[in-house]
C-alpha positions in Angstrom: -3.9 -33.9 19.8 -0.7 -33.6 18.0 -2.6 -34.4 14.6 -5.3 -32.3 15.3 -2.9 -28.9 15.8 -0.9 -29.9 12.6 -4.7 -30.1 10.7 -5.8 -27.0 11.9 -2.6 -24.8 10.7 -3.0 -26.6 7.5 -6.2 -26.1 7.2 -5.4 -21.8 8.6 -2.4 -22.0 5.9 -4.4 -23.1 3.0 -7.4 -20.2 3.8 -4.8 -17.7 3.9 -2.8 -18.7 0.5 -6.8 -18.8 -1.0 -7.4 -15.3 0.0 -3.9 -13.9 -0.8 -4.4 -16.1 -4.4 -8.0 -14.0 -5.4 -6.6 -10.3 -4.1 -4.8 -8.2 -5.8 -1.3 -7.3 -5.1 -1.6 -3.2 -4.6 1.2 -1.6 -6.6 0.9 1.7 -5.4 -1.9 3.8 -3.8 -2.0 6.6 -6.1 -3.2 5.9 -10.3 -0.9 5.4 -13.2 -1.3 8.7 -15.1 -0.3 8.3 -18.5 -1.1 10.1 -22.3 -3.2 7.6 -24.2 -3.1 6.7 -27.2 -5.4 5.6 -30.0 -4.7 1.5 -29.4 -5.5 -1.5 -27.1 -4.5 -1.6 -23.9 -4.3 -4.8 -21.6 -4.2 -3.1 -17.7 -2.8 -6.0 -15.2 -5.5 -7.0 -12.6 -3.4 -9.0 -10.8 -0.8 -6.6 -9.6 2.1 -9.1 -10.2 2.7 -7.6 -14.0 6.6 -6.0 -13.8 5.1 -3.7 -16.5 2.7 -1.9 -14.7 -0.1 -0.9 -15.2 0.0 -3.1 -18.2 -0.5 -7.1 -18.5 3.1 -9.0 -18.9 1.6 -12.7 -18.5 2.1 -13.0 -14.5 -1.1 -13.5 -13.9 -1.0 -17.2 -15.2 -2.1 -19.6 -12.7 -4.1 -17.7 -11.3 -8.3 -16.0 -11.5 -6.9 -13.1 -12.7 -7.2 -12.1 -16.2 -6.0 -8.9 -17.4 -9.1 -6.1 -18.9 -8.4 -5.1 -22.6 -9.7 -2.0 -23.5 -9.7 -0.7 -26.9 -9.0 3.3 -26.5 -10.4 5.5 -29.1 -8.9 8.8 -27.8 -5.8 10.8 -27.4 -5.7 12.0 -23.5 -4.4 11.2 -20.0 -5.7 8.0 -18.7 -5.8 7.3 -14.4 -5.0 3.8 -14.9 -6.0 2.2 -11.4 -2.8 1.2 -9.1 -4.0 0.3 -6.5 -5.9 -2.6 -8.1 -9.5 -2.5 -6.1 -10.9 0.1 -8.2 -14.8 -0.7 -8.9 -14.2 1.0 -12.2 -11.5 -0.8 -13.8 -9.3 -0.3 -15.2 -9.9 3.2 -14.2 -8.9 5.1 -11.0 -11.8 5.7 -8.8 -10.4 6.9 -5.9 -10.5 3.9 -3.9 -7.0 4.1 -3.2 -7.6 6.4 -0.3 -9.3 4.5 1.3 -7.0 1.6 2.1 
């Protein structure tokens, strides 16, 4: 009996570190607004970046990769913060919603 418990938290532990491993850590539920500038960008999809909303590498070791965009205009960007956006790296609102 005692076997069985200790396999089913396991099992309850190692479902929970799998979901919490392909979700996005939510920085904040409101966008990055920032003036853009002609360059790349590399917006962190993983949420763990210190940098946000841009990549620093903490993704590694995990699915996430971060989006590189190549922006060709001067302008404010909504940079998602949030991190569920279905636009990405873009703010679409979804942020409400949570």
């Amino acid at each position: 009996m005692e076997a069985f418990l200790l396999d089913e938290y396991f099992l309850y532990f190692i479902m929970n570190l799998r979901r919490k491993m392909n979700k996005p850590k939510c920085c904040q539920k409101m966008p990055y607004v920032q003036k853009g500038k002609k360059k790349k960008y590399a917006w962190c999809s993983c949420g763990e970046s210190s940098n946000q909303p841009f990549c620093d590498g903490s993704h590694k070791g995990t699915s996430f990769t971060p989006i590189v965009i190549d922006n060709e205009k001067e302008g404010n960007i909504a940079w998602c913060g949030c991190k569920e956006t279905s636009n990405a790296p873009y703010c679409d609102g979804t942020h409400s919603k949570l």
